[in-house]
N, C-alpha and C positions, 0 to 999 in steps of 0.2 A: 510755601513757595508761591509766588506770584508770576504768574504766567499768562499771557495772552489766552481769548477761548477761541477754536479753530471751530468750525459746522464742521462733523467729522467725515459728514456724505460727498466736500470739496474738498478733501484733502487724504495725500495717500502718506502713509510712512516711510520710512526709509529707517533701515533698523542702524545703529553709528558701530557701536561698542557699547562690552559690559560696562556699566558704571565704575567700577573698580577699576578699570583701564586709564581713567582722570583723575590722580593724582585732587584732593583736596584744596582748594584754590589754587586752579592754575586753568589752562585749557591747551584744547587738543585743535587742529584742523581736519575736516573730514570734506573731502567732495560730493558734494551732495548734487544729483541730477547736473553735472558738468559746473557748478558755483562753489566755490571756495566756503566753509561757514566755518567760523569760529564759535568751539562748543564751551561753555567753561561748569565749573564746578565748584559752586560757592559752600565753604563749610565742608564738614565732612558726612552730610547727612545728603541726600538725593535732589538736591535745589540745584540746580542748571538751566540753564540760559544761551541763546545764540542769536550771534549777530554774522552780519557778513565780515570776511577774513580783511577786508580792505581798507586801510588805513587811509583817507581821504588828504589825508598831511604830506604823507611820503611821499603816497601814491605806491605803497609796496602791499602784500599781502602779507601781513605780519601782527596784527590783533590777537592771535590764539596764544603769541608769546607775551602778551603785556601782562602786567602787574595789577591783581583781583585787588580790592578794597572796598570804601563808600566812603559817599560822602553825604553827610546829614541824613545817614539812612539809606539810603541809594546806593542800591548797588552798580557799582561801576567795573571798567578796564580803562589802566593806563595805556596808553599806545608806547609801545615799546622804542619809537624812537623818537619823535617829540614830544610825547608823554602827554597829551590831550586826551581829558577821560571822555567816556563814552558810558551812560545810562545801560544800561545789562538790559533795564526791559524794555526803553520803549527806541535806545539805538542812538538818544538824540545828544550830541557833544558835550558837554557840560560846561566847556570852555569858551565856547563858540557859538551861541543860538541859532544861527544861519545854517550849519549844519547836523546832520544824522544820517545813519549808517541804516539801511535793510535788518530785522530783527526776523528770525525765523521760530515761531511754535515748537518746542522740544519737550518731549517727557523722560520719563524713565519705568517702564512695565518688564516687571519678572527680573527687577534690576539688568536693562537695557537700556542703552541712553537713543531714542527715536527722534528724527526731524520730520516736520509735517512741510509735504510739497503740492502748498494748490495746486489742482488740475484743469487746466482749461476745457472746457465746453465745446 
């Protein structure tokens, strides 16, 4: 699993759901701290990934429904209505260079799927 590293002393958790609640390539929406996050669930083994739920195309909050894949390795999300993927890890459009989407820190401990929410100072 490739995932961003968080300093764990600026970030708090926010526990989502069991992992088994995410269905194997597909994703969930959770509100995390009042923000939309689309959680997804790549394979059927504990590799999960989050981006923000906001589709920069539509302008809808509708990412957690799009279509898992890759492309050349790269895990992605299709966007569920004009279908412009989206990089799983680092957010950034794959269609479109100019843009990318908020990616959030996520684990899974004691099979629990966690979002990590910096804290301000």
């Amino acid at each position: 699993m490739v995932q961003a590293l968080v300093r764990e002393t600026n970030a708090t958790w926010v526990d989502i759901c069991p992992l088994d609640a995410i269905a194997p390539n597909t994703g969930v929406c959770a509100l995390v701290k009042g923000e939309q996050v689309a959680i997804f669930r790549v394979g059927n083994e504990a590799d999960v990934f989050a981006l923000s739920n906001y589709d920069p195309f539509s302008k809808a909050f509708v990412l957690s429904r799009g279509i898992i894949g890759d492309r050349n390795g790269i895990p992605k999300v299709a966007a569920p209505i004009y279908k412009q993927n989206f990089n799983l890890i680092t957010g950034q459009c794959l269609d479109d260079e100019t843009v990318s989407i908020p990616t959030f820190t996520v684990r899974v401990v004691e099979e629990r799927v966690q979002v990590a929410v910096e804290e301000v100072a």
